[in-house]
N, C-alpha and C positions, 0 to 999 in steps of 0.2 A: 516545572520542567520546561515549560517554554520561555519564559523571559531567562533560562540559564541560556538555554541553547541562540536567542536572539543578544544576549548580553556577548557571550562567546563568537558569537560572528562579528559584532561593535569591531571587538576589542583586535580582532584580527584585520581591520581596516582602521586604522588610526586614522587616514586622511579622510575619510568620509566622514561630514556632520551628520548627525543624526538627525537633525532638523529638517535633511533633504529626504529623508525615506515617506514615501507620496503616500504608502499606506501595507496595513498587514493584513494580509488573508489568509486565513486557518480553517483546517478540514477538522471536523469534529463530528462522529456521530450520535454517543448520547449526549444529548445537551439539555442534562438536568444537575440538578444538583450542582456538583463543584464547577459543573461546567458550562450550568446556564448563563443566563443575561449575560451577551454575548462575551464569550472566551474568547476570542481574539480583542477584544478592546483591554479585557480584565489583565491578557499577557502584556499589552503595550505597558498598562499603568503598575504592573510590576516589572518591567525591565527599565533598562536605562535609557530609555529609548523620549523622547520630552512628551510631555502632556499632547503635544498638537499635531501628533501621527496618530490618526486614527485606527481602526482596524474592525472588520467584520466576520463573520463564522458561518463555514458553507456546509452543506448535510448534501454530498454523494453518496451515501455509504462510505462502503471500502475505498473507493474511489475522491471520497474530500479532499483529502489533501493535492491530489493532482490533479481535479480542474481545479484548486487553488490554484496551481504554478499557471493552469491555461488558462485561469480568468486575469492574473497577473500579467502574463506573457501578451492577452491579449488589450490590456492596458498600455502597457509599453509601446504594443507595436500601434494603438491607435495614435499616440503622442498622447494622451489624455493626462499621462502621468510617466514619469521618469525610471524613478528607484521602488521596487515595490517589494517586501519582506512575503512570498509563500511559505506555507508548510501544514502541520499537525500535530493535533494537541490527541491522545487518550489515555486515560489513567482506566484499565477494566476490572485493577482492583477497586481503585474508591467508588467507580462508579460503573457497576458491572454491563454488559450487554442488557439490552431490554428495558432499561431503569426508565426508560424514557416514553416506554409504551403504557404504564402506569399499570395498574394490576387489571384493566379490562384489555387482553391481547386480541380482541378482535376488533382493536383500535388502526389507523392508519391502512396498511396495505391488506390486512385482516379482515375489512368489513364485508359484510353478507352482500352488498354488489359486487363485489369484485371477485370473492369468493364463488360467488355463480357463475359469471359470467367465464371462469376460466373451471369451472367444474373440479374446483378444490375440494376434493373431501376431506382432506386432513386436517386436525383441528387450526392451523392457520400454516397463512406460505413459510417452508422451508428451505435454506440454504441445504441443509442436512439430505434431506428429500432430494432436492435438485443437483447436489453430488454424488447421489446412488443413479439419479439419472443418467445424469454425465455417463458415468463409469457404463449404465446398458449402452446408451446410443451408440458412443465413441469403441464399444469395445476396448473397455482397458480392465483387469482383470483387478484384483483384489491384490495378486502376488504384485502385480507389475506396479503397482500404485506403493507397496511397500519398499521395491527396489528402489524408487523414486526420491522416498521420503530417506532412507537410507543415506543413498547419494547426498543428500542434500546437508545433511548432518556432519557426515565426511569431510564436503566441500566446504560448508560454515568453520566448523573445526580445521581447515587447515588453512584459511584465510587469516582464522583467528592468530593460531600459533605462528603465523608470519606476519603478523603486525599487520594484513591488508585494511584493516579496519579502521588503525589508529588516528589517520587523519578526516576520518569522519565518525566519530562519538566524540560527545562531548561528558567528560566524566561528574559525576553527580552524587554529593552525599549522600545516606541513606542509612538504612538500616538492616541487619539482617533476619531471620525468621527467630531468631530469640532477643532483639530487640537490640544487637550490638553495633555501635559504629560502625559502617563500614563506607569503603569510595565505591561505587559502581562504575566500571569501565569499561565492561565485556558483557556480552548476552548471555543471560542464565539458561538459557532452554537447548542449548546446544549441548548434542549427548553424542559421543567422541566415537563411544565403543557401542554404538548403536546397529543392531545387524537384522537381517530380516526373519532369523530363526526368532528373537524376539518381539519382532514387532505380531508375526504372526501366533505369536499366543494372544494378542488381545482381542476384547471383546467387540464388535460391532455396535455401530450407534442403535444398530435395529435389535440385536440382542440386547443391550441395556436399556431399550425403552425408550433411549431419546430421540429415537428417529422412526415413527411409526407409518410407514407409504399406505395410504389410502388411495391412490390415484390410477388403479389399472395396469401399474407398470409389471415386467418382469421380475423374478424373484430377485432380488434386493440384498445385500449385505456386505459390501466390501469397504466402507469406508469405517475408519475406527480413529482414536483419538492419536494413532502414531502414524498415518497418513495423512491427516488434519495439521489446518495451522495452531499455532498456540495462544491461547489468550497472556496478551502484553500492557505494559506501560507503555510511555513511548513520546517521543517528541520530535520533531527536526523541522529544518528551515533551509529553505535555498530564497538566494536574491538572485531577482529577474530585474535587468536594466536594458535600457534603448540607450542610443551613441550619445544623445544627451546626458541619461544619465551614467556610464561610462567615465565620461568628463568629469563628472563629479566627484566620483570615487578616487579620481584622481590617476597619476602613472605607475602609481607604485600597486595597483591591483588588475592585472590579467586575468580577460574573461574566459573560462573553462571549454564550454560548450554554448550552440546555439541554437534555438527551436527550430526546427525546418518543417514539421508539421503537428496538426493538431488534430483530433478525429474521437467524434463520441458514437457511439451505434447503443441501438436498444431492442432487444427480442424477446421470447418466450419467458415471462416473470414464474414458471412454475419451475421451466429446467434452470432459468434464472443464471446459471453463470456464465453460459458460452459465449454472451456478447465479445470478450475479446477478440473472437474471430473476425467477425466483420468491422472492430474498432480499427482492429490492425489494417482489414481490407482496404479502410478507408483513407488513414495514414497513409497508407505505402502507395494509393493512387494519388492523394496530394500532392506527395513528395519525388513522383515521378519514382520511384524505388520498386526494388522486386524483393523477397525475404532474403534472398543470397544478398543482397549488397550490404545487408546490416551486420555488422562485426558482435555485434552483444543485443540481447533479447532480457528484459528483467519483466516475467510474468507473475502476478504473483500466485503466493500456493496459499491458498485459502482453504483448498484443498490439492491434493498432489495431482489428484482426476482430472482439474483446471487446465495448468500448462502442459500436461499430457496430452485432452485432447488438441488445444491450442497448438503445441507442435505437429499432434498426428497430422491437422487436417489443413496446416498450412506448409505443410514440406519443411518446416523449418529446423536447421541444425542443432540438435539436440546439446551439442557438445559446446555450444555460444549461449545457452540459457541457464542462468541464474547460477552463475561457475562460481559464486562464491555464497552459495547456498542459499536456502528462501525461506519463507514463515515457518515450514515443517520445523526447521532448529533453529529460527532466529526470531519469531514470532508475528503474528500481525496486530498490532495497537491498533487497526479501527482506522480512524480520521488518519493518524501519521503517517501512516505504511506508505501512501503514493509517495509523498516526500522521503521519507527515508529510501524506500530504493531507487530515486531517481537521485540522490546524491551515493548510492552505491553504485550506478552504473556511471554515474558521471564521473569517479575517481577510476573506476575500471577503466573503462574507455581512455584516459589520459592516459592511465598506467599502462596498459598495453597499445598506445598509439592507434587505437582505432580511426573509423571516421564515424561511423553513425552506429548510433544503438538506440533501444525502442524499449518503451514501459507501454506494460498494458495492464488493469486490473478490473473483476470479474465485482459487480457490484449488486447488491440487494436488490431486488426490482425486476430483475433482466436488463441491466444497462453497463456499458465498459467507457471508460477513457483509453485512448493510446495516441504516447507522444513520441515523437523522432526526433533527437537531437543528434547535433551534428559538433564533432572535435573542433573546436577555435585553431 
């Protein structure tokens, strides 16, 4: 999936050597199996890209792929290096969540110091857990988190059916569940006629077991697998260049967008996903910005409870976030997802002439990235 999507970016630059790309940086989270010893070096040597670009594999979480683009960006803007390929590689069928923890889970963020130290009792840290959280702290209801995920389905589905899409997927053979040729060109997980009288028959993760709150909270149950993101495939790739490398590329290619700030924040690893909040805080003080100045918001929905409370608590315009739907119906691949919706807001953004819009996403651990880019 990834040397398609870096082959297809080549190919759409014919005046750039490939020789000049200074290097590839790819967000990956399980990095076993198909994906170990480093996947991004593995994608250079299957793309067309020459032996002598190298490339390395970063573990954010959810958030890889987009300090890819800021350790890129922050490459460029040292002059260290010129042309640099960001993005995300996750396959969660070949290589599902977890594969990486190996079968002893009270491996890495799991272990009995850390586990004490924040008075876990559940058998290890949950994102699951920490979006039932979300939903007490922030007050957001169960219904409201269905209207959400709802919306979102809508929105993706009517992006799709106007082709908003078309110029960022890059389409890819495949197969289907009976094992038939097919082209993949469009998101599977997007459900058209999706309503909340439906979603509200499903079961909760704490009614089927997968989400069992040990931690003192209040009673618990609103998050369920249709206000959840989806487990995905997934790949994409943005190129970050400085005026150097610009030159290189040559006149026949015009720059989209440009960074204007950068901003990581890290909090509470049990409630685990609100760092968006203060990532953005941090952003929008860098960039001398207030939330009204921003034309488009892509937070991602890992859960719907995420950019819910993210809006609630930053005043932000609901009607400027994630207008062409978010992981609820278009899914989250893990490492990819930062890249894929920063080349979704980066076609927005031009599409409707904005001037700046902001990615944030909520990452294992208690940690966010959020970036501000600004229309060329």
């Amino acid at each position: 999936m990834g040397s398609h999507v870096i082959n297809d970016m080549l190919a759409s630059m014919p005046s750039l050597d490939p020789a000049d790309v200074d290097d590839v940086i790819l967000g990956c989270v399980s990095q076993v199996g198909e994906n170990a010893a480093n996947l991004a070096r593995q994608t250079v040597l299957s793309s067309n890209l020459p032996i002598t670009v190298p490339g390395t594999t970063v573990d954010r979480q959810c958030g890889s792929s987009q300090q890819a683009i800021h350790f890129a960006a922050q490459a460029v803007m040292s002059g260290t290096q010129d042309i640099v390929i960001a993005g995300g590689i996750e396959s969660m069928t070949r290589v599902p969540m977890f594969s990486n923890m190996g079968p002893d889970k009270n491996a890495g963020p799991n272990n009995d110091i850390i586990k004490e130290k924040f008075n876990v009792k559940a058998p290890w840290f949950s994102q699951f857990i920490g979006a039932e959280l979300m939903g007490a702290k922030y007050g957001i209801t169960r219904e409201e988190m269905d209207e959400f995920a709802v919306r979102s389905h809508l929105r993706a589905a009517a992006a799709t059916e106007a082709g908003l899409f078309a110029l960022e997927i890059v389409g890819i053979d495949g197969l289907d569940r009976d094992g038939n040729a097919i082209f993949f060109d469009k998101d599977e997980g997007i459900r058209a006629n999706s309503s909340v009288e439906s979603l509200a028959k499903l079961q909760t993760l704490v009614e089927m077991g997968a989400c069992k709150p040990q931690l003192g909270a209040p009673e618990l149950g609103a998050i369920t697998a249709g206000n959840a993101s989806q487990m995905s495939d997934g790949a994409a790739m943005v190129m970050v260049v400085n005026d150097a490398g610009l030159k290189k590329l040559g006149s026949s290619v015009t720059p989209l967008v440009q960074i204007r700030s950068l901003a990581l924040a890290a909090n509470d690893p049990v409630l685990m996903l609100s760092a968006p909040i203060p990532a953005t805080e941090k952003a929008l003080k860098h960039a001398g910005l207030s939330i009204n100045d921003l034309d488009l918001y892509e937070v991602n929905e890992a859960f719907a409870v995420v950019p819910m409370a993210w809006s609630k608590t930053l005043g932000a315009d609901e009607s400027k976030l994630n207008v062409n739907g978010g992981a609820c119906a278009l899914g989250h691949p893990l490492g990819a997802t930062g890249a894929k919706l920063m080349t979704t807001l980066v076609h927005q953004l031009v599409r409707q002439e904005g001037k700046y819009g902001l990615l944030s996403i909520c990452e294992g651990g208690g940690t966010a990235n959020a970036t501000i880019i600004e229309r060329c």
